[in-house]
FIROZA-387350 format. One record per residue (C-alpha): x, y, z. Coordinates in steps of 0.05 Angstrom, whole numbers, plus 32768, in hexadecimal, padded with zeros to 4 digits. Layout:
REM FIROZA-387350
XYZ/...
//
This chain:
REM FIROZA-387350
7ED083D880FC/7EC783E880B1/7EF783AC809B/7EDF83B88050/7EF2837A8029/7F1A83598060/7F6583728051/7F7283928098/7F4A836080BF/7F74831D809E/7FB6834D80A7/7FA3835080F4/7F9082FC80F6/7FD582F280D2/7FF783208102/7FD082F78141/7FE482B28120/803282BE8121/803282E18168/800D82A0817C/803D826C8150/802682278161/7FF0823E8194/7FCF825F815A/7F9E821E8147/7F818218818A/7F79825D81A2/7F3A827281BD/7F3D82B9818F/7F0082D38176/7F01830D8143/7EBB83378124/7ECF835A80E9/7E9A838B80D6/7E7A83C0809C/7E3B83E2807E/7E5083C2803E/7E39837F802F/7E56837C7FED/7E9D8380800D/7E89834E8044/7E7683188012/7EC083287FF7/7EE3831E8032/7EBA82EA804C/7ED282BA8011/7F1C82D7801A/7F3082DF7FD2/7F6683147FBB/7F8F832D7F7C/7FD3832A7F78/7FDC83707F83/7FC383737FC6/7FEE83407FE4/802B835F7FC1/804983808000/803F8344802A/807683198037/808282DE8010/808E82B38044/804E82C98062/802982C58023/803982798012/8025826B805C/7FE1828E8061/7FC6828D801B/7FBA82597FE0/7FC382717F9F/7F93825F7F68/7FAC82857F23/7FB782CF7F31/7F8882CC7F72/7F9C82B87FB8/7F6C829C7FED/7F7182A3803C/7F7D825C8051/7F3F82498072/7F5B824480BC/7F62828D80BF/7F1D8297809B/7EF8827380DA/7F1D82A58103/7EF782DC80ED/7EAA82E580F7/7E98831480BA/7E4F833A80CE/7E25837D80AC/7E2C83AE80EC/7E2283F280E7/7E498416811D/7E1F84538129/7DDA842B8131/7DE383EA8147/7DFC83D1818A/7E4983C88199/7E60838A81A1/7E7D837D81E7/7EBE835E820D/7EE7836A81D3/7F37836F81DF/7F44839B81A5/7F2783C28171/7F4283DF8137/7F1784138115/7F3F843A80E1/7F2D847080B8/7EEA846C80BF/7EDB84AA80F5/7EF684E080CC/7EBC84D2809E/7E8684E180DF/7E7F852180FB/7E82852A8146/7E4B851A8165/7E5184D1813D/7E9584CF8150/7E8684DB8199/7E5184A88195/7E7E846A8172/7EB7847B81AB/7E85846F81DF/7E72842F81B9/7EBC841C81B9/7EB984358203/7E8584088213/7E9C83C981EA/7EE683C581F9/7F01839C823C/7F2683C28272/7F6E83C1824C/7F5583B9820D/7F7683D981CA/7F57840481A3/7F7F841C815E/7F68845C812D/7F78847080F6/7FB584A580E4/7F8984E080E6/7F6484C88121/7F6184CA8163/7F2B84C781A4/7F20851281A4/7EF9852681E6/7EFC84D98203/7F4A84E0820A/7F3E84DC824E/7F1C848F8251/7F518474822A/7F9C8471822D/7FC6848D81FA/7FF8844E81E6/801C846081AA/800D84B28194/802784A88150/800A846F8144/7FBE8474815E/7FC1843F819A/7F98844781CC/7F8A841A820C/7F4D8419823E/7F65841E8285/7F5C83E682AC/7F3E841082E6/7F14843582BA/7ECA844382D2/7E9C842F829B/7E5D845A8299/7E1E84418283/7DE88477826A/7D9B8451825E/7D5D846C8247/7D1B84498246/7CF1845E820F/7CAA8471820B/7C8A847D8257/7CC784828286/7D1A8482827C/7D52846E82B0/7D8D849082B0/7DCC846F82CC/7E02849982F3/7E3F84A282BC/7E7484A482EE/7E598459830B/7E8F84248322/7E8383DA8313/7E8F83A8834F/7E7B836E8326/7EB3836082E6/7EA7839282A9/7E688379828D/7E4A83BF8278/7E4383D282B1/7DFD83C982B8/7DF583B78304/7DF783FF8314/7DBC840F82F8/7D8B83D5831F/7D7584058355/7D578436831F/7D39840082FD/7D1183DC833B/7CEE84198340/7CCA83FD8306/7CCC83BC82F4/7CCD83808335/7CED834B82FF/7D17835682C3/7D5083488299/7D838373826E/7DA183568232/7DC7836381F6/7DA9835E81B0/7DC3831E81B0/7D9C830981E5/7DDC82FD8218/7DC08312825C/7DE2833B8280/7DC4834482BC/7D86832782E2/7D5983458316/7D18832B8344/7CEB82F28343/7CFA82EB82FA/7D1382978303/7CCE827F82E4/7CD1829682A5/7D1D8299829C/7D35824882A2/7D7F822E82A1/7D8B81F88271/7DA681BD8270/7DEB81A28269/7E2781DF8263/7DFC822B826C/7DF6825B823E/7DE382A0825B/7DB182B08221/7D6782C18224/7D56829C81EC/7D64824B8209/7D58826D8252/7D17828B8246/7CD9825F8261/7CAF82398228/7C768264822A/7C9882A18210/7CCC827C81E7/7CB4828E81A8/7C9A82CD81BB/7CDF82E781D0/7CF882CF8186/7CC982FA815D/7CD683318194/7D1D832F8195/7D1283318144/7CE78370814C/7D1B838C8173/7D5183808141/7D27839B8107/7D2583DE8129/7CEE83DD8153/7CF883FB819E/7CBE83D281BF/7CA2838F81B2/7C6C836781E6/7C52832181DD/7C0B830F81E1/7BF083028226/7BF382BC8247/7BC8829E8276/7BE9828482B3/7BD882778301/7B9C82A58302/7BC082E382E2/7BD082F98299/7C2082FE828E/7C4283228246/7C888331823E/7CA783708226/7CE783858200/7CFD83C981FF/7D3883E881E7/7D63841B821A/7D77845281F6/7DA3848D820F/7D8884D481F3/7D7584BB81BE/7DAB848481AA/7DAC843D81AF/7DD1841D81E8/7DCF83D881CD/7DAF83BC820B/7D69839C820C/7D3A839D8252/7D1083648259/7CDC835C8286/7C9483448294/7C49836282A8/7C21832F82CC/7BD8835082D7/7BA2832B82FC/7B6B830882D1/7B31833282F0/7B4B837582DF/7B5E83648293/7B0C833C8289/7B0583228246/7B4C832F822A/7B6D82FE81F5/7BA782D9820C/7BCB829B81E9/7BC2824E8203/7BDF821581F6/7BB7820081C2/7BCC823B8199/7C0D822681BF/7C0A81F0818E/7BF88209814A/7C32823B8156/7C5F81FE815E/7C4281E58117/7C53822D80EE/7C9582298113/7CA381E780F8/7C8581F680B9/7CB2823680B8/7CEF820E80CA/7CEA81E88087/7CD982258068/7D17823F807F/7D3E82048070/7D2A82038029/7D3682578023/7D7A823E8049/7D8E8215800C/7D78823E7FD4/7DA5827A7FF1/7DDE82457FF0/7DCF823A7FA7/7DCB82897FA0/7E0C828D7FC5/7E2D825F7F98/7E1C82817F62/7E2F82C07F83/7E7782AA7F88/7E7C82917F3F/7E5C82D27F29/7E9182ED7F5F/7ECB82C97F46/7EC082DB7EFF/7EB883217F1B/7F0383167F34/7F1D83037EF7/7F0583367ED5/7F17836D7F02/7F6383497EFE/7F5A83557EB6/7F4683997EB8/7F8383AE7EF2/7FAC83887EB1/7F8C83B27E80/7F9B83EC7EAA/7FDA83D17EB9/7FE883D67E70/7FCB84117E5E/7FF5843A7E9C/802F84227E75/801984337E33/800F84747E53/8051847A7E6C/807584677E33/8040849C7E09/805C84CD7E3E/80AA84C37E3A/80A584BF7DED/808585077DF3/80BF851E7E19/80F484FF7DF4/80CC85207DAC/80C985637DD9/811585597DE7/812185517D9B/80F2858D7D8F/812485B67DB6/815A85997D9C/815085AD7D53/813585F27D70/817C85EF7D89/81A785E07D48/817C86057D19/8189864A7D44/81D386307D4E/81D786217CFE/81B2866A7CEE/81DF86917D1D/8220866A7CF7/81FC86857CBF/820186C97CCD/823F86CC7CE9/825B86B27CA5/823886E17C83/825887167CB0/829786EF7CAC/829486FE7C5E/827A874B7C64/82B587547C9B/82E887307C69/82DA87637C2F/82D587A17C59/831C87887C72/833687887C33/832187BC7C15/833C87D87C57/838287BC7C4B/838287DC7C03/836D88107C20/83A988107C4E/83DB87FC7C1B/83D188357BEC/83D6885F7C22/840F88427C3C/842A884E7BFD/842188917BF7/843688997C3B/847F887F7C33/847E88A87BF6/847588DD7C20/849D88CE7C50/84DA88B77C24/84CF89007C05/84D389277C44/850989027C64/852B890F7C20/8518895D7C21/853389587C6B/856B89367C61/858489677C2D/856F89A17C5B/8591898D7C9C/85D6897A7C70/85C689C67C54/85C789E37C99/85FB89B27CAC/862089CA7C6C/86188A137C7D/86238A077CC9/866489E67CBC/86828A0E7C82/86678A597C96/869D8A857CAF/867A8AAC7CE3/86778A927D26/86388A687D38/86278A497D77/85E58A207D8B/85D28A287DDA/85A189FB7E00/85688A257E2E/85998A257E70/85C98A527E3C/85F98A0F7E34/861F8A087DE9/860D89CA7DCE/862989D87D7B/865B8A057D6A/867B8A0F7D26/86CA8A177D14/86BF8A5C7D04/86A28A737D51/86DC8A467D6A/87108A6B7D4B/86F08AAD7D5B/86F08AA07DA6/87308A717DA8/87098A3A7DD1/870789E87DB5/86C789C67DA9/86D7899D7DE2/86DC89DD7E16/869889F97DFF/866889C47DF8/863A89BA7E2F/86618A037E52/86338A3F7E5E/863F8A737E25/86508AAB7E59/86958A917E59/869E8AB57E17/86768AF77E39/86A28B277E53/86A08B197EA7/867D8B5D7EB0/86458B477E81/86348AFC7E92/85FC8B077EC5/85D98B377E99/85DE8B127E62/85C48ACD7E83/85918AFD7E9D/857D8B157E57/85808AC97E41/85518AA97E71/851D8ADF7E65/85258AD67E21/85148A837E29/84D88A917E5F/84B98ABF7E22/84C68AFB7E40/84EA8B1C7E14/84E98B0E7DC2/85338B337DB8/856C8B3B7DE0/85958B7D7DDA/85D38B7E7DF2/86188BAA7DF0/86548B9A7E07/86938BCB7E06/86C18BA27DE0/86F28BC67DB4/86B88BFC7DB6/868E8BD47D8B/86468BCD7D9B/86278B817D97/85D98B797D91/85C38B2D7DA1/85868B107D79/856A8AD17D82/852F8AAC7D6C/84FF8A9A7DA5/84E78A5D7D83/852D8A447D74/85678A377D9F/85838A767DB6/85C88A897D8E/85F28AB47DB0/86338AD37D81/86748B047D9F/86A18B2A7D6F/86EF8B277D8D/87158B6B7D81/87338B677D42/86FA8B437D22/86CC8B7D7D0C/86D38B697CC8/86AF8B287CCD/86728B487CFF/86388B3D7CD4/85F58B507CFF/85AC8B3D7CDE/85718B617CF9/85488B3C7CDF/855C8AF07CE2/85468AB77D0B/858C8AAD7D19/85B88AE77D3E/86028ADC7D26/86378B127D4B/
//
């Protein structure tokens, strides 16, 4: 169902032919491949394809089932037979029937529901107990999932069960309907099922037939043996060689009718054995919707209560049988001027090929052009960035130099800068260590050479200096007093006052230390400078001569 221009069908014949091998030539395999589109029909009727469509198929596959001519490949012609290519549209005309398997893919999801429901009962109705049914990828059987089997999920297989009750739902148009049961069973085989619905149909009809559109009968009922005949030699269960003579050519332009669209057709009325006999073909319908199956039966009304009605007899029996033959040439000569039109058709179609091979080459071409268009913008977009790149890289080198060059002459003027005062500086300097040089060899001078007694203490009240002159007065060496606490030269009766006196004068407490000590009843005050080390001097008996005491001096001598 909507094969399109023949890709999937072929696919499915090629598939058959190597599951079959050697068997493949004689098999008894039938396959309808059907569409709306007659344009694509007349396509994959002749079996002609580009390269391109083959171009997934496997080699080995492609030299065995198709003949190359240029850039086209043909179906080799023993697989063309194979398939019956026919116009059917699936949601008006009748299904086909006893088919094995069906593939119908992507078509539903283009119907709405009620279609859909419709087609599946169509597949319902046409597929044999076991049959396959396949759908497409975004398909599947809906509200039916119950009358068929799900074979492969992923993969949209579905099977019919072999016990699966076939229903059968018929409406008669116009003046009455019959309705068959839908959850019938079939004890004759699986042909539509249409025995259950006999005993509804007596109630109107004594003699009749049911068909397909086809003409295949189906099933037969009452005295219906004189107008429907057997042939001779092998028997073909179709109305058109079984029907009688009489209505022969009746049922043809009926069975036409019926095909065209109409749901009713009746032949004229024929005269025979006293009563007035017509046949009728009607359509049975279900709500609405064609069923596919055809009733047939006839009305035979006595002569007396139908007086002066027209009716056919042989003699117009006859001139029929002239138009037919007349019709039959006519036919014959339409026949071979839509060969010639064919013809032409495929020229006009094969020219149509090679064009469209030269326009996928164009296209080809021009894809590539575009591609090429498209990396040369990216590689000019690259460069764009790029030079973006190196021109901000070069600027920034730019103005670092430039800073390089500002930095450079601030620096030097820096490092004069630095080197005059640098100069200065160890001008300075040279001058001051001079100025203290000759200061501290003054003091040294004086500390050395003086001859009164002069001691230096640390803050614990420990000599650290002492000149000759305080050694001599107190008869110690430099040796015994340096790093000794200067009590020892304190009379004994004196020392812990005067350490006293000493460490209050180092915490701050005190700013002078007065002090007397009888010694030879002379009277000793002790100065001392609280920002200096503390000197502490003691006059020996005998001495008084040498006692020199300054008020007012930084440094106390006794």
């Amino acid at each position: 169902m909507g094969c399109s221009t023949g890709e999937e069908v072929y696919s499915v014949t090629i598939l058959i032919a190597e599951i079959l091998g050697d068997k493949f030539p004689g098999a008894d395999i039938q396959i309808f491949a059907t569409d709306i589109d007659t344009a694509a029909l007349n396509i994959a009727r002749k079996g002609f394809y580009p390269e391109s469509a083959i171009a997934e198929i496997d080699p080995a596959l492609v030299k065995k089932y198709f003949i190359k001519h240029g850039s086209t490949y043909e179906v080799i012609k023993s697989l063309r037979e194979m398939v019956i290519f026919s116009r059917h549209d699936i949601a008006s005309d009748p299904p086909f029937i006893r088919i094995d398997f069906i593939s119908c893919r992507n078509l539903l999801i283009y119907f709405n529901s009620d279609l859909q429901k419709k087609v599946f009962h169509s597949f319902y109705y046409s597929l044999n107990p076991g049959g396959i049914l396949m759908l497409g990828k975004s398909e599947s059987t809906g509200n039916l999932d119950t009358h068929f089997e799900t074979v492969d999920k992923k993969n949209k297989y579905y099977r019919l069960p072999n016990a699966q009750k076939k229903s059968v739902k018929t409406i008669l148009s116009e003046n009455f309907s019959v309705q068959i049961p839908r959850n019938s069973g079939s004890p004759v085989g699986n042909e539509f099922r249409l025995i259950h619905q006999k005993s509804r149909l007596e109630e109107f009809f004594d003699a009749f037939a049911v068909t397909d559109i086809q003409m295949n009968i189906f099933y037969l009922h009452g005295k219906i043996a004189e107008y429907i005949q057997l042939p001779t030699g092998k028997p073909k269960m179709n109305l058109s060689t079984m029907i009688c003579k009489m209505f022969r050519s009746d049922v043809r332009v009926m069975t036409q009718k019926i095909k065209n669209g109409a749901s009713h057709a009746v032949s004229p009325f024929r005269k025979s054995d006293g009563f007035f006999v017509r046949c009728n073909l009607r359509k049975m319908t279900d709500e609405g919707h064609d069923t596919g199956f055809i009733l047939l039966y006839f009305e035979n009304i006595p002569e007396k209560e139908l007086p002066g009605v027209s009716y056919l007899d042989d003699s117009c029996d006859m001139r029929i049988l002239e138009i037919q033959t007349e019709l039959a040439n006519t036919k014959q000569d339409l026949q071979t001027v839509i060969e010639e039109l064919e013809t032409s058709n495929e020229e006009l179609q094969s020219l149509n090929e090679e064009l469209h091979s030269s326009n996928e080459e164009l296209q080809s071409s021009n894809e590539e052009l575009e591609t090429t268009n498209e990396e040369l913008q990216a590689t000019n977009e690259e460069l764009n960035i790029a030079y973006n790149e190196l021109k901000a890289l070069y600027e920034e080198r730019e103005h670092r130099e430039k800073l390089l060059i500002e930095k450079t002459a601030l620096l030097t003027e820096s490092e004069n800068m630095l080197k005059a005062l640098n100069k200065n500086l160890e001008a300075r300097v040279e001058k001051e260590v001079a100025q203290r040089l000759q200061s501290e060899l003054f003091i040294t001078k004086i500390f050395e050479t003086a001859e009164v007694g002069i001691c230096l203490t640390d803050s614990k009240g420990c000599f650290v200096k002492v000149n000759k002159a305080y050694m001599q007065i107190y008869g110690y060496t430099e040796n015994e007093l340096l790093g000794s606490p200067f009590t020892i030269v304190v009379p004994e009766n004196f020392r812990e006052t005067a350490m006293h006196m000493h460490n209050e004068f180092i915490s701050g407490k005190l700013s002078e230390i007065p002090a007397e000590w009888l010694q030879s009843s002379y009277a000793v005050d002790i100065i001392a400078d609280k920002f200096h080390v503390p000197v502490t001097g003691v006059v020996l008996p005998g001495a008084e001569q040498a006692l020199r005491v300054s008020k007012k001096g930084k440094i106390g001598v006794i």
